[in-house]
C-alpha positions as CSV (number, residue, x, y, z in Angstrom):
1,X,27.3,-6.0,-4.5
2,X,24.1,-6.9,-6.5
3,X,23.3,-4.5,-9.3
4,X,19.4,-3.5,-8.5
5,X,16.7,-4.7,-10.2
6,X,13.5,-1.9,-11.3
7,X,10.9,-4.0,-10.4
8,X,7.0,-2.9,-11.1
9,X,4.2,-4.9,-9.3
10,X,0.7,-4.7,-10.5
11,X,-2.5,-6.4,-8.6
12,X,-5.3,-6.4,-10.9
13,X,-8.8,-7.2,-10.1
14,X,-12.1,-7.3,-12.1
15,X,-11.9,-4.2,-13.7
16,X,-9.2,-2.6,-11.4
17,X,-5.6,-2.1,-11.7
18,X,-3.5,-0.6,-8.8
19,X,0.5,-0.4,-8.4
20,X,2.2,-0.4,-5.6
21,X,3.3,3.0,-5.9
22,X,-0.3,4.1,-5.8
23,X,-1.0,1.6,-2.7
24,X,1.9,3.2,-0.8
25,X,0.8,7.2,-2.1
26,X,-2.9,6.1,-0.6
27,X,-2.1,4.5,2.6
28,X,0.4,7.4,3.4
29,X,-2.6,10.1,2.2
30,X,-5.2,8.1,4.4
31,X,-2.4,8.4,8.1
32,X,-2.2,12.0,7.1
33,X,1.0,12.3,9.2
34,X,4.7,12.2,8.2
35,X,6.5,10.5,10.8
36,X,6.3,6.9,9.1
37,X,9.3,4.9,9.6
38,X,7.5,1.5,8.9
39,X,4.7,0.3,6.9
40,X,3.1,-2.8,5.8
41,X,-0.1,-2.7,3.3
42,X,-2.5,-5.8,3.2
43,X,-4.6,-5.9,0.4
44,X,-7.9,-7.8,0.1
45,X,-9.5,-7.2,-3.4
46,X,-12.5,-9.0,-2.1
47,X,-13.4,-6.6,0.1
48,X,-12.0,-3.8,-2.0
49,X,-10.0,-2.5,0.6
50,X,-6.3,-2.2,1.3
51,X,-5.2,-2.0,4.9
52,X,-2.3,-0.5,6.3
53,X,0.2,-0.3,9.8
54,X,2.3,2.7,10.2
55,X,5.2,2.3,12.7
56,X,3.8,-1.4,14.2
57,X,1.2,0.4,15.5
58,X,-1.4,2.7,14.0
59,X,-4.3,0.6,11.7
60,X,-6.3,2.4,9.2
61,X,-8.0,1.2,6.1
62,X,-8.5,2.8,2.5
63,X,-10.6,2.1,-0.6
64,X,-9.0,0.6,-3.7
């Protein structure tokens, strides 16, 4: 068995910095509901917006 690796990932942007721990935090604030099983984050610092799929299914969007 492989020992685990503590891994931090970082995007940063113009003036911006945002983990992934703070991605996950926002996108599970913005469903509002517990019952994620699933989800996937796509961020576009372009736009800056990150946008999010809970269970395969539900789309929302939050501000970075």
């Amino acid at each position: 068995m492989a020992a685990k690796v503590n891994t931090k990932i970082e995007l940063q942007f113009g003036e911006k910095a945002v983990t992934d721990d703070t991605l996950v935090a926002a996108a599970k604030k913005a469903y509002g509901k517990k019952d994620i099983k699933n989800l996937d984050i796509y961020v576009k610092p372009e736009e800056g917006k990150a946008y999010y799929v809970v269970n395969n299914d539900v789309t929302g969007s939050f501000d970075l």
